[in-house]
C-alpha positions as MATLAB code, in Angstrom:
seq = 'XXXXXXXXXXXXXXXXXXXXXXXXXXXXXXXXXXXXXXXXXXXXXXXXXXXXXXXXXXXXXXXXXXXXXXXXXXXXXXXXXXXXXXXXXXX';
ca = [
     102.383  111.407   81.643;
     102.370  110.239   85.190;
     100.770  106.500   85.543;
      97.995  106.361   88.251;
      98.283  103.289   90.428;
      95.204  101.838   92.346;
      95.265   99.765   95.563;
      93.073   97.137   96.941;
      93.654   97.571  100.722;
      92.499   95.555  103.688;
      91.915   97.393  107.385;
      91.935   95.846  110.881;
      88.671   97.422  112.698;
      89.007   98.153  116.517;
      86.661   94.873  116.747;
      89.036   92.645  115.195;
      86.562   92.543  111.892;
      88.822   93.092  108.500;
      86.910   95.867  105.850;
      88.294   95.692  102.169;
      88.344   98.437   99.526;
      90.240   99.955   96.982;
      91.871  103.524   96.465;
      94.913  105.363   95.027;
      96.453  105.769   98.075;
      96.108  104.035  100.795;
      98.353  105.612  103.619;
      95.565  108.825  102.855;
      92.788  106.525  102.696;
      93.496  104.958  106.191;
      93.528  108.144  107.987;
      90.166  109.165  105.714;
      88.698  106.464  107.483;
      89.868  106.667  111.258;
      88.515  110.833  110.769;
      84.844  108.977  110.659;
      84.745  110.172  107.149;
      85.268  106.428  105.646;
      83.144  103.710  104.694;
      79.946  103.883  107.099;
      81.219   99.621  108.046;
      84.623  101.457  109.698;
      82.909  104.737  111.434;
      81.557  102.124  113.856;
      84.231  100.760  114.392;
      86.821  103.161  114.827;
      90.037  103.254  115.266;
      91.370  101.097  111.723;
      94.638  100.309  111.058;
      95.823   99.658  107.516;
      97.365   95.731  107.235;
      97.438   94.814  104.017;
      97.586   96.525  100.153;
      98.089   95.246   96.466;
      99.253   97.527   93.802;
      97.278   97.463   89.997;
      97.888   99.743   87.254;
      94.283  100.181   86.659;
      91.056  101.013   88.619;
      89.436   98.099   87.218;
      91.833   95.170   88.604;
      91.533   97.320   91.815;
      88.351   96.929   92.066;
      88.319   93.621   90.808;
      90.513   92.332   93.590;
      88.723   94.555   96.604;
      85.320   91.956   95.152;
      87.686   88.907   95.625;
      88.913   89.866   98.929;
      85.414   90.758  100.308;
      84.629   87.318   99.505;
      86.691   85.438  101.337;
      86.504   84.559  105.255;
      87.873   86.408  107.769;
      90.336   83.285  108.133;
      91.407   83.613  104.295;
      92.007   87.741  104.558;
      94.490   86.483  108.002;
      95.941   84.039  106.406;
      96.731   86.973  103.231;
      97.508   89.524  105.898;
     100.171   87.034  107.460;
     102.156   85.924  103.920;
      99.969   82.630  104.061;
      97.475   83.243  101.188;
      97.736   84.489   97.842;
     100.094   87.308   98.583;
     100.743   89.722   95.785;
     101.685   92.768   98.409;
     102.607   92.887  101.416;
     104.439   95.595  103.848;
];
């Protein structure tokens, strides 16, 4: 049986805002979102451009950690983004 991985994910908006979420892929998920079909946050602000993903083996960590990172500042979610935060994946 095939394990199912979950991502929390972090996307650059065309207006420099950062939207958080979680998914099992998020290379799909990205381009789900810049076809206006996405969260209604990113249709406004079209086009996105995926930065940032962590890896969990279940749906609940995933969605665990997409809570944390909506809680933090935009400054905090840079400073993850750039490998000066609490990096646990990074590409």
């Amino acid at each position: 049986m095939e394990n199912k991985k979950y991502y929390a994910y972090m996307l650059r908006c065309s207006d420099g805002t950062i939207y958080s979420g979680y998914t099992t892929d998020p290379y799909r998920r990205e381009k789900v979102h810049n076809s206006g079909k996405g969260a209604k946050y990113t249709r406004a602000r079209l086009p996105v451009k995926l930065e940032y993903f962590e890896e969990f083996d279940n749906k609940i960590d995933a969605m665990k950690r997409e809570y944390a990172l909506k809680q933090y500042t935009h400054k905090e979610k840079e400073r993850i983004i750039n490998g000066k935060g609490e990096v646990l994946w990074k590409f």
